[in-house]
C-alpha positions as CSV (number, residue, x, y, z in Angstrom):
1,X,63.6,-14.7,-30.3
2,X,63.7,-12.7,-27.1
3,X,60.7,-12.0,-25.2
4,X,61.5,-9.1,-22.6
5,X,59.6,-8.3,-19.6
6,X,59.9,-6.9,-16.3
7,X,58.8,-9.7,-13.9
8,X,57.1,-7.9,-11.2
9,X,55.1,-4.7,-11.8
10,X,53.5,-2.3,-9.2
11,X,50.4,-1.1,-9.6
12,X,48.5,1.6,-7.0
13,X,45.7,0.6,-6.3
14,X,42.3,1.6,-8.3
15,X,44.2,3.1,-10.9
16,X,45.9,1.9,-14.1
17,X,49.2,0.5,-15.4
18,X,50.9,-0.3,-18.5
19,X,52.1,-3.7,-18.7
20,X,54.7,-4.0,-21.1
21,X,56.4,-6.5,-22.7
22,X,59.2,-6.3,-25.7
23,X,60.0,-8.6,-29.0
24,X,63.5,-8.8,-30.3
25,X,65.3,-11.0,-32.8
26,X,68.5,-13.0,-31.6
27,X,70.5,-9.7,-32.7
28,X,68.6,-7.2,-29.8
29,X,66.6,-6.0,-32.3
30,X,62.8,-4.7,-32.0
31,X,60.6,-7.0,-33.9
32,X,57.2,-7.7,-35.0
33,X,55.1,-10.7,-33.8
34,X,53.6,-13.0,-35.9
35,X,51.2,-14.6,-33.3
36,X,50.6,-12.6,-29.7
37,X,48.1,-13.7,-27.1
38,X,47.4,-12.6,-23.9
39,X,45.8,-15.0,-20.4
40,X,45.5,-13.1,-17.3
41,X,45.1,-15.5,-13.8
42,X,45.1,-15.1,-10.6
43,X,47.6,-17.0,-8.1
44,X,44.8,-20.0,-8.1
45,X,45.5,-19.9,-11.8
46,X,41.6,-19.3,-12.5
47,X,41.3,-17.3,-15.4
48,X,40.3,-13.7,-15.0
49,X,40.9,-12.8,-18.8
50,X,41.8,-13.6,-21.9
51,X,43.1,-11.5,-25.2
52,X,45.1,-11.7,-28.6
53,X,46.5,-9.1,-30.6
54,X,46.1,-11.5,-33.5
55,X,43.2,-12.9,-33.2
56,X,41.2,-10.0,-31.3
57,X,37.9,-11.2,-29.3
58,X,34.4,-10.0,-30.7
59,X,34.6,-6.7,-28.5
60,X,38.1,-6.0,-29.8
61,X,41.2,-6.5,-28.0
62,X,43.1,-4.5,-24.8
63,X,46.6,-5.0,-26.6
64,X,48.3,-1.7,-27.9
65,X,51.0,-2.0,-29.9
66,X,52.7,1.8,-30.0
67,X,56.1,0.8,-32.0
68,X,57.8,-1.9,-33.8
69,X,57.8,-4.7,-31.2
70,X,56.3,-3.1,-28.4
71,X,53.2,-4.2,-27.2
72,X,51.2,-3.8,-24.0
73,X,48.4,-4.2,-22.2
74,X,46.4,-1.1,-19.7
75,X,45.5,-3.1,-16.1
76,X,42.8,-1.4,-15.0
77,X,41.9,0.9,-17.9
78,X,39.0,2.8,-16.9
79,X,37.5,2.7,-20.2
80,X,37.7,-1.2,-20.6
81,X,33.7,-2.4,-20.1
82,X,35.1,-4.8,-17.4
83,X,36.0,-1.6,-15.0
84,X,33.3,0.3,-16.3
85,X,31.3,2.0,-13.7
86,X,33.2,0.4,-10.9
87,X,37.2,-0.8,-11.0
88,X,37.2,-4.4,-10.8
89,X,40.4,-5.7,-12.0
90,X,42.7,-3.0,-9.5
91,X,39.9,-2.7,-6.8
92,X,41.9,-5.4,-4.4
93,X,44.9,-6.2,-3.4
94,X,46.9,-8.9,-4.5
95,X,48.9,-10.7,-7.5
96,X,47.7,-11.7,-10.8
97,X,49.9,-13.5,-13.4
98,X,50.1,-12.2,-17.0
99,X,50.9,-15.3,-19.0
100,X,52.1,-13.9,-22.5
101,X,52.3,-16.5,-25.9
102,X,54.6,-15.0,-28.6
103,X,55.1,-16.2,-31.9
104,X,57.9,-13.7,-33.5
105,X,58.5,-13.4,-37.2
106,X,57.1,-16.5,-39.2
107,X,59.0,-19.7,-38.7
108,X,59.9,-19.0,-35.4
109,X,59.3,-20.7,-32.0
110,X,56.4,-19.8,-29.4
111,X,57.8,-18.3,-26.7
112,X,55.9,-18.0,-22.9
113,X,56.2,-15.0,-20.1
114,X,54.9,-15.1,-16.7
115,X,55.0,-11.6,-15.5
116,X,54.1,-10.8,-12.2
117,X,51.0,-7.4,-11.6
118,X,50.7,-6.8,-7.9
119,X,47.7,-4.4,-7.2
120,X,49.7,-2.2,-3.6
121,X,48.4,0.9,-1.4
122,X,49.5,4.0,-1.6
123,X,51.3,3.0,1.7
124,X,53.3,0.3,0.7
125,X,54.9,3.0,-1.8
126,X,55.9,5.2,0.5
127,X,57.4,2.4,2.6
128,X,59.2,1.4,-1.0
129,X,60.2,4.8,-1.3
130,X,61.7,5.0,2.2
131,X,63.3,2.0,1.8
132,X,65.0,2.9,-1.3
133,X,66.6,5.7,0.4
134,X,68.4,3.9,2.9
135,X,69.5,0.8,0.1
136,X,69.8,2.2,-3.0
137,X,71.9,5.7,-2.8
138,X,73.9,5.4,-6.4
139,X,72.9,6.0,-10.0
140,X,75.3,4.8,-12.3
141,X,75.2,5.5,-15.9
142,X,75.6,2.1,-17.5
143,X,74.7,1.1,-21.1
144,X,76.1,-0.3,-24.8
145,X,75.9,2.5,-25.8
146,X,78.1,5.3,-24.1
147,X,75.4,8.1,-25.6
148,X,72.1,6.5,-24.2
149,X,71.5,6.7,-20.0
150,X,70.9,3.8,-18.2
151,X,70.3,4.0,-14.8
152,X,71.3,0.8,-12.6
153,X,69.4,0.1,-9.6
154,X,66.9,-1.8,-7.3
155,X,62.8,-1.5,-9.3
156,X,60.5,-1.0,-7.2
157,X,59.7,-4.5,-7.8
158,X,62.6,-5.8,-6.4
159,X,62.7,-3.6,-3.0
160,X,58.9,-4.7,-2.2
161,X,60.7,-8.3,-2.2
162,X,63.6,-7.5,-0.4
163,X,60.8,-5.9,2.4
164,X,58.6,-9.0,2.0
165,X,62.1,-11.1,2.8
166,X,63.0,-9.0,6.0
167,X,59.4,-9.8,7.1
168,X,59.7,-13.5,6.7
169,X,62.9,-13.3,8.2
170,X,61.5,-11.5,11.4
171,X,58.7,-14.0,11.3
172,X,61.3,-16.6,11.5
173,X,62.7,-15.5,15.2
174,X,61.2,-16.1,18.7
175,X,58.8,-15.7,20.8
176,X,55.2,-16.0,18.6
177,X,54.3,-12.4,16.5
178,X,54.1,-13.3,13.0
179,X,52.8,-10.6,10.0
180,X,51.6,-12.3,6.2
181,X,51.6,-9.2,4.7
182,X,53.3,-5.7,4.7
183,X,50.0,-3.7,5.2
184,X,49.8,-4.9,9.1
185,X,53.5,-4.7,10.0
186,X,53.7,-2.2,13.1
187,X,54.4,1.3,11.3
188,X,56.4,2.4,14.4
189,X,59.1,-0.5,13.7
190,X,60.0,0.3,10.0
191,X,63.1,0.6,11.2
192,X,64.1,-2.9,11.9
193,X,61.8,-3.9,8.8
194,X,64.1,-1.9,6.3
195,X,67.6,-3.7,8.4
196,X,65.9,-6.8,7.5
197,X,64.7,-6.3,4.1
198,X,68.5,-4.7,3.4
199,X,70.0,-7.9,4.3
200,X,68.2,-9.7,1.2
201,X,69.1,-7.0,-0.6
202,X,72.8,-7.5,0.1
203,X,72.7,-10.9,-0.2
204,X,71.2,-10.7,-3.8
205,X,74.2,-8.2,-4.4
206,X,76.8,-10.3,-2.6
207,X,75.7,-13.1,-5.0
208,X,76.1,-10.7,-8.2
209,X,79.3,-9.6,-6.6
210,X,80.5,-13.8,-6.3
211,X,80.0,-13.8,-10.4
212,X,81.6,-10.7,-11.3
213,X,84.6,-9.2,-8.9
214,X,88.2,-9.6,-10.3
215,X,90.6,-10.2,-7.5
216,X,93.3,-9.8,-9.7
217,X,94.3,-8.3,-13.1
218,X,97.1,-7.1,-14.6
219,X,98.9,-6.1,-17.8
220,X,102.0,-4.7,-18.2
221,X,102.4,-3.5,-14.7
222,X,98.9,-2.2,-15.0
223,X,97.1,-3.9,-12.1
224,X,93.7,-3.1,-10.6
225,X,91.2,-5.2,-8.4
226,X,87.1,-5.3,-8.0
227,X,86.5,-7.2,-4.6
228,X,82.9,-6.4,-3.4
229,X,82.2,-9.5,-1.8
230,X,84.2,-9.2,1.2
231,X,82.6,-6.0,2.8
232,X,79.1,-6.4,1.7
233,X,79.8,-10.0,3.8
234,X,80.7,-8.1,6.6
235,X,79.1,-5.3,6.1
236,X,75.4,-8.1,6.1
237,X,77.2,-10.2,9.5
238,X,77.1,-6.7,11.5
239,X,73.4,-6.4,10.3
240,X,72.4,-9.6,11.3
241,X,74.3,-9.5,14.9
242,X,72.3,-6.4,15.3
243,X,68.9,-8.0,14.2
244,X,69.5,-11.2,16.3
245,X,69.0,-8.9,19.8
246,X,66.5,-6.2,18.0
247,X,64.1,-8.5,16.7
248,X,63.1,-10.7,19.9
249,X,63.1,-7.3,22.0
250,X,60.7,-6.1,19.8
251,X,58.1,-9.4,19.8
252,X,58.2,-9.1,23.6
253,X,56.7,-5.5,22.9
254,X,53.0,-7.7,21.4
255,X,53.6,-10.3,24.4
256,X,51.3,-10.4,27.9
257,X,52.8,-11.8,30.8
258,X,51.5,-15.3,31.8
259,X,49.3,-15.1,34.6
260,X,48.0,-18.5,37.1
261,X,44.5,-18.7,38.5
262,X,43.9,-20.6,41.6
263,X,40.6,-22.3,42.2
264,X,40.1,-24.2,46.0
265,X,38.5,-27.4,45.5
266,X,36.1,-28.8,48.0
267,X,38.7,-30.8,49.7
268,X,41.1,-27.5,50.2
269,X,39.6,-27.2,54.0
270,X,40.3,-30.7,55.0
271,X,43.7,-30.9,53.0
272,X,44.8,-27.5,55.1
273,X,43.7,-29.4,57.9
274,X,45.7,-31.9,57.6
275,X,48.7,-30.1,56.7
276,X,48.9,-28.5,59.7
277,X,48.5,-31.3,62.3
278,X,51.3,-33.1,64.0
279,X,52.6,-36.4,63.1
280,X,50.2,-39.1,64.9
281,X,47.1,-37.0,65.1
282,X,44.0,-38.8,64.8
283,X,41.0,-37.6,63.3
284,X,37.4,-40.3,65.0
285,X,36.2,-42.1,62.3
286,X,38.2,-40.1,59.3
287,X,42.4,-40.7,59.0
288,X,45.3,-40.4,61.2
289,X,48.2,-38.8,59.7
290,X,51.3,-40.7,60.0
């Protein structure tokens, strides 16, 4: 049995999501669940909530199930008595974990997902959504079946960790300006954030590119060759040389110059004194400076 579910979903801030997850048999094919429950946590893994689609709580549970092996569950559903009148469970910021149990068709073995819900502002969209621009140009119709469109490309999930990456990876240089989250990065160097963040999206591609170019092929004098991994390499070197002299200049824009104070002491008179005398002068009763 297959569980399917997208690891990491988005969801704005005080408003609702669908989080989804799919059953199917060892042949790709949608199935009912036999047993389905449902434990919501936070990153401290403290319980914020708990539900089963076969065993529904006393109030009835959150779990839809729309089609044959489909089921889901509505974060933030403005209708659910834990949001009602206020939104509590998409009000803040942050991760929780959506720990699903499935048992599929009877007989079969339980089967745990983690999936990722990450409550973001309406900012942090539009940075996505700028982002994706510049990384993630081609749509390319991919799919079993030649009939059905599938486009291939970066989720929204997956760019918010790339920029999450090129933050860390700025953190990482000299002199002292770190940021923990993508809400306080400086607005007015995006820039340099999205030529970070692209060079963990590169890398993750490089990677995929390692497992499936063909250097070489050929049958019957028909030859072709699939070698991504040698300009994405240098396409992520000339991104990094650039970084490694971008990034320190821009630290030393959230850097004061050092400045030294200067206190006299109640010796300074005497000491200036002194300094000043000749060799052999002798002060009655005090020092003679040799």
């Amino acid at each position: 049995m297959i569980v399917d579910a997208q690891p990491l979903v988005l969801c704005l801030r005080n408003n609702k999501k669908r989080v989804q997850i799919e059953v199917r048999d060892e042949d790709e094919n949608l199935v009912e669940a036999s047993e389905l429950d449902l434990q919501i946590q936070n990153m401290s893994e403290e319980v914020l909530a708990e539900d089963s689609f076969t065993s529904p709580p006393p109030g009835g549970t959150r779990i839809k199930n729309p089609s044959t092996g489909v089921y889901y569950f509505k974060w933030g559903d403005p209708s659910a008595a834990v949001n009602t009148p206020d939104q509590c469970e998409t009000a803040n910021l942050g991760r929780a974990l959506f720990v699903w149990s499935v048992v599929g068709p009877a007989g079969t073995e339980e089967v745990q997902r983690v999936q990722t819900v990450e409550n973001v502002s309406a900012p942090i969209l539009d940075m996505v959504g700028s982002f994706r621009n510049q990384v993630d140009k081609t749509r390319k119709p991919i799919d079993i079946d030649p009939t059905t469109f599938c486009p291939l490309g970066y989720t929204d999930g997956w760019l918010l960790e790339y920029l999450r990456g090129g933050m860390q990876m700025i953190n990482a240089y000299q002199p002292y300006p770190t940021w923990c989250t993508l809400e306080t990065f400086p607005s007015c160097f995006l820039q340099t954030l999205y030529d970070a963040g692209m060079i963990v999206a590169i890398n993750a591609q490089t990677l995929f590119a390692i497992d499936s170019d063909v250097e070489q092929w050929s049958d019957q004098g028909n030859a072709f060759v699939i070698n991504h991994y040698p300009k994405l390499t240098a396409f992520n070197q000339a991104l990094a040389q650039r970084l490694d002299k971008i990034i320190p200049q821009m630290k030393l824009h959230f850097v004061d110059s050092g400045s030294v104070k200067v206190e006299s002491g109640p010796n300074f008179r005497i000491n200036a004194l002194v300094q000043m005398t000749p060799q052999g002068a002798i002060f009655r009763n005090v020092l003679m400076r040799g």
